[in-house]
C-alpha positions in Angstrom: 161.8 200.5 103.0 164.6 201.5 106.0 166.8 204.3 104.3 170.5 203.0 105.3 173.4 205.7 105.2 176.4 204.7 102.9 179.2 203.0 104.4 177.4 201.5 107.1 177.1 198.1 107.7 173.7 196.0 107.6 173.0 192.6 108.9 170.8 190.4 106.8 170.0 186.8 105.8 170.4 185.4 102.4 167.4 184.0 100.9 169.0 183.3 97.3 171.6 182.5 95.0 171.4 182.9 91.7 175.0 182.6 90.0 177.3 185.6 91.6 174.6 187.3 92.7 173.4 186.8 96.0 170.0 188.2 97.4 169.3 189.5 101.2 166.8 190.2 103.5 168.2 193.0 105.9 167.1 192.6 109.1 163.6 193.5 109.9 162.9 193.4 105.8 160.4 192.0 103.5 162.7 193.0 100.4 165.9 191.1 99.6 168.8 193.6 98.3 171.0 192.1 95.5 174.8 191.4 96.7 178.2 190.2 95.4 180.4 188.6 97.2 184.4 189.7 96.8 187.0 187.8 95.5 188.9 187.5 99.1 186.1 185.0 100.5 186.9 182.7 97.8 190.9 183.5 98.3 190.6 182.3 102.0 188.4 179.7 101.4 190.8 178.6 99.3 194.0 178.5 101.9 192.0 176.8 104.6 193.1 173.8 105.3 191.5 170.6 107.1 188.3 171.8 105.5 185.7 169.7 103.8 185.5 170.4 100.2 182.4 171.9 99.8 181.2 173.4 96.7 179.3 176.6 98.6 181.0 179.3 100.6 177.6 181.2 100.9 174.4 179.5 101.0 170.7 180.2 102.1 170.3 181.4 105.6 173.5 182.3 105.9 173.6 185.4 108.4 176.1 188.2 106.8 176.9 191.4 107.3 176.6 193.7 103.7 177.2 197.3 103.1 175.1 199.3 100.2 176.3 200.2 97.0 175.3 203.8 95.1 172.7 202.1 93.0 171.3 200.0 95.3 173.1 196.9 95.5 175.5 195.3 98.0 178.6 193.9 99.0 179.2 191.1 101.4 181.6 192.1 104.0 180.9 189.0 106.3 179.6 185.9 106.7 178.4 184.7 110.4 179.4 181.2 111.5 176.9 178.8 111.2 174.7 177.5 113.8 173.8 174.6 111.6 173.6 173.0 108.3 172.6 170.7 105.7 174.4 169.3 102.8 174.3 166.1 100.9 177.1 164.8 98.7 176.8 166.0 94.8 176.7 164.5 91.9 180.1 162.7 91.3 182.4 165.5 89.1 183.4 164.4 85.8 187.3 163.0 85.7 187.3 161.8 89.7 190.3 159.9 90.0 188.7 157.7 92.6 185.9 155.7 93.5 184.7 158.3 96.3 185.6 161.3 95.6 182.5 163.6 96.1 182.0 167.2 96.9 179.8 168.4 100.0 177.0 170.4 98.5 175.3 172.7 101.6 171.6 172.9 101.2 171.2 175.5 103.8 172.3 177.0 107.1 170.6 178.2 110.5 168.0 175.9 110.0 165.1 175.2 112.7 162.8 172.5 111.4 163.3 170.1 108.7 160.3 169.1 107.1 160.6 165.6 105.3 158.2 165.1 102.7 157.0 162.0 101.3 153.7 161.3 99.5 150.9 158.1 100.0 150.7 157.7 96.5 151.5 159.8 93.0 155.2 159.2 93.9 154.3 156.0 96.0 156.0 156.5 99.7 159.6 155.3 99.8 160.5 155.0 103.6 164.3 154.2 102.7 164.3 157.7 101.0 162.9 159.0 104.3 165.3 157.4 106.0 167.9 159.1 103.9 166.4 162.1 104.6 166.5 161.4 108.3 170.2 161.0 108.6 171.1 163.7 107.0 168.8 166.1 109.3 170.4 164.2 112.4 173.5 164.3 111.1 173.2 168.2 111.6 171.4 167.9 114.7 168.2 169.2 113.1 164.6 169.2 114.8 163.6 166.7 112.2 159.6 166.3 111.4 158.1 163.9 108.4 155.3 165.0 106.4 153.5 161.9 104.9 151.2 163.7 102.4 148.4 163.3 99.8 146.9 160.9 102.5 143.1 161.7 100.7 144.7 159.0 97.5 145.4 157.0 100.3 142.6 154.3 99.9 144.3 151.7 101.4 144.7 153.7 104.6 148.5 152.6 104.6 149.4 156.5 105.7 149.0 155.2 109.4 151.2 152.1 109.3 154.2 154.2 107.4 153.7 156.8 110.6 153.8 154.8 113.3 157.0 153.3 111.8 158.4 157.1 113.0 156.5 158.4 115.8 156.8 155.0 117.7 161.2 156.3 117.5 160.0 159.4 118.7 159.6 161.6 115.6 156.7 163.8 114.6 154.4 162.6 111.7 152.0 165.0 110.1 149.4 163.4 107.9 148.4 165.8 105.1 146.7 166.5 102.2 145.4 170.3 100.4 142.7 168.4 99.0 140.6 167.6 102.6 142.8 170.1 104.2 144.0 167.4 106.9 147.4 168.6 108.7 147.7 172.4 107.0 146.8 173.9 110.3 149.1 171.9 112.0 151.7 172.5 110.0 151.5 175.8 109.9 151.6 176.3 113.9 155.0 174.1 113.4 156.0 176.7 110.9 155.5 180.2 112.7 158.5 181.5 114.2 160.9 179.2 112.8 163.8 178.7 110.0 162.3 175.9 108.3 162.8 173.6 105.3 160.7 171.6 103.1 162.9 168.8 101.9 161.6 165.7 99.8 161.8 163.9 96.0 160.0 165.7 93.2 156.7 166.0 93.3 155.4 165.1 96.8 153.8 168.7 97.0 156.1 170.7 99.1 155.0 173.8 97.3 151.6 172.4 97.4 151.6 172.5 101.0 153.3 175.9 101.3 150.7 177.3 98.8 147.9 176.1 101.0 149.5 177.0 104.4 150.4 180.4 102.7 148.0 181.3 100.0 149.3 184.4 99.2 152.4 182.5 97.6 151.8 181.1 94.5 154.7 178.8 94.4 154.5 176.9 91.0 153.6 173.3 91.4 155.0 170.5 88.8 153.0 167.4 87.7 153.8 163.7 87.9 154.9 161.7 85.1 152.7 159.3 83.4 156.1 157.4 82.2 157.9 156.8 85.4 155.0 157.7 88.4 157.6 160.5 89.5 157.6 164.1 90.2 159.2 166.7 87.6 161.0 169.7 88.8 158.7 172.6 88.4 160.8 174.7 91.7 164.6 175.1 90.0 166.5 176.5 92.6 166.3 177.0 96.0 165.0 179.6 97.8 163.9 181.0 101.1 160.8 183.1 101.5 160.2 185.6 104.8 156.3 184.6 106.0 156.0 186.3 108.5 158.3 188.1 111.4 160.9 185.6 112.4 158.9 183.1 110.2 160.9 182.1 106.8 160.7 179.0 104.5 163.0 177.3 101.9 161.2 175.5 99.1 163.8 173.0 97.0 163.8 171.6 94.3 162.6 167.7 94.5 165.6 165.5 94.9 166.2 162.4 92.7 168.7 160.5 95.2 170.2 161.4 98.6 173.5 160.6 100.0 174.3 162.3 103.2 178.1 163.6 103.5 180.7 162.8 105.7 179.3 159.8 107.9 181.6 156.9 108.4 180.7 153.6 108.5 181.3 153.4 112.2 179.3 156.1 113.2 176.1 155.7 111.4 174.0 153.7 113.7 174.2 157.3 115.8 171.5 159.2 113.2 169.4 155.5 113.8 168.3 157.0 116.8 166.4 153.9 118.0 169.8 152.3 117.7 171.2 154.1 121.0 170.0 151.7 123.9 171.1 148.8 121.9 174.4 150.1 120.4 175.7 151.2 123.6 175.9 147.2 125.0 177.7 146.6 121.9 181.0 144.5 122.2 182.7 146.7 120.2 183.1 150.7 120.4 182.8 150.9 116.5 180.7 147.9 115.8 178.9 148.7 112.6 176.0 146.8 113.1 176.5 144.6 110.3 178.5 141.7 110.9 180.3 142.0 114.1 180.1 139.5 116.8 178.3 140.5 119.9 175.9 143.6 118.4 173.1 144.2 120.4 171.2 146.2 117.6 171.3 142.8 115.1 170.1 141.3 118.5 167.6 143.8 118.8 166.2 143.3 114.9 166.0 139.9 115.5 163.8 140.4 118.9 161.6 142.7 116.6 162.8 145.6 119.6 163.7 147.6 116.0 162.1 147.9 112.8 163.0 145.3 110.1 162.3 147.9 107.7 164.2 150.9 109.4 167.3 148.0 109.7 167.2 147.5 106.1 167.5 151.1 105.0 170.5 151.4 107.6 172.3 148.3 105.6 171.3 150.2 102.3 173.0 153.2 103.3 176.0 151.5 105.2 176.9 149.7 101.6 176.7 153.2 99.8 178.9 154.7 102.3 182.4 156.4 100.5 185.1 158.2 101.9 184.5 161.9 101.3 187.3 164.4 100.2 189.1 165.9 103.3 191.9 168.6 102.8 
């Protein structure tokens, strides 16, 4: 480990949170440092206005400057704007006082590559969780890649027919499994190099897939249900894990639901990217693609130019859409 002279300040990148303490890689590290964060980042936050009301100040991959205590610890000094992030709304608080009142909860920041996960079978794929998956990634202008994994239960070879739904948009699928070993490889050359997250419902085998891409891991791996066919949570809290030079991952805990934060109603179709050439001929500037006379994307739906099934889980989301909480 670098010896670092007191009083002088290091750059780093947090790799996790665990309640007020917040752990570090310093730059050119393998070793996170544990760090606090002082009270006059929360005082600021605080007299911000026109903010989103987020429930994370500092989250993973957040790029901050920290300074070394006597007994090895640290103290965030400052925290780098973000390049990037991704958030989804929380849970609804206890004792809202209306119908959409929801906190922004940040995932994590400086992100490269998302990794969407979904499994062929053992949870059975749900495109329209996907597809939530998907706007939330474009929604922070994210290089977005789907993972359709555990393709060797797939004896109905329907892996192929839920990729093409994607790649034929213009998205990359990866077909994998650790059992034949189809995709690791591929993954991993994806992987190298980047800021990457592995993002999906509970037990689809992100860890799974990091364990075989990166052996010398050992990321604990949760079973499947007998009762309900879905995943448990075996990974707890997020976290991000240095690789390799330059090369981190974030492994999260599976995800039950997914509603992606502050998206209107009017300006949804835009993370549909396959929506564009359509939308654009649109009579209306904020046609919703619902019911509005003259849309070119219903037009397009019923000319089979977009997916039936891609349209359905935009209607899905449209109907779930609330206003978010804006000071």
């Amino acid at each position: 480990m670098l010896f670092y002279f007191k009083g002088g300040l290091i750059k780093g990148i947090v790799s996790r949170i665990e309640s007020k303490d917040y752990y570090v890689f310093p730059t050119g590290e393998d070793k996170p440092v544990r760090c606090s964060l002082p009270g006059k980042f929360k005082k600021e936050f605080q007299l911000k206005k026109d903010k989103l009301y987020r429930m994370d100040i500092v989250t993973l991959g957040d790029n901050v400057d920290f300074e070394f205590n006597e007994d090895g610890t640290g103290v965030i000094n400052k925290i780098e704007e973000r390049q990037n992030y991704i958030s989804r709304k929380a849970p609804k608080p206890k004792g809202s006082s209306y119908r959409g009142e929801r906190l922004e909860q940040i995932i994590a920041a400086n992100i490269d590559k998302l990794f969407i996960v979904g499994s062929t079978y053992k949870p059975d794929f749900n495109n329209k969780v996907i597809d939530r998956f998907i706007v939330a990634g474009e929604s922070s202008h994210l290089n977005n890649i789907v993972i359709i994994n555990k393709i060797d239960l797939d004896n109905e070879n329907l892996s192929e027919k839920w990729a093409s739904i994607y790649t034929e948009i213009g998205y990359k699928v990866i077909l994998s499994s650790k059992v034949s070993g189809d995709g690791i490889e591929e993954l991993k050359n994806e992987v190298i190099g980047n800021k990457n997250i592995f993002w999906g419902h509970s037990g689809v085998g992100k860890s799974s897939l990091l364990n075989s891409m990166f052996p010398g891991l050992n990321l604990e791996i949760g079973d499947i249900s007998s009762f309900t066919d879905k995943g448990t949570h075996k990974t707890v809290t997020s976290k991000m894990i240095k690789i390799a030079f330059n090369t981190y991952v974030i492994d999260t805990p599976g995800v039950r639901e997914i509603d992606p934060f502050g998206i209107r109603k009017e300006d949804l179709g835009y993370y549909f990217i396959e929506f564009k050439p359509f939308a654009e001929k649109c009579r209306f500037s904020s046609c919703t693609h619902y019911h509005e006379p003259g849309c070119k994307v219903v037009k397009a739906v019923e000319n089979n130019e977009i997916s039936e099934l891609r349209y359905d889980s935009y209607l899905r989301i449209l109907k779930t859409i609330e206003e978010d909480i804006i000071y």
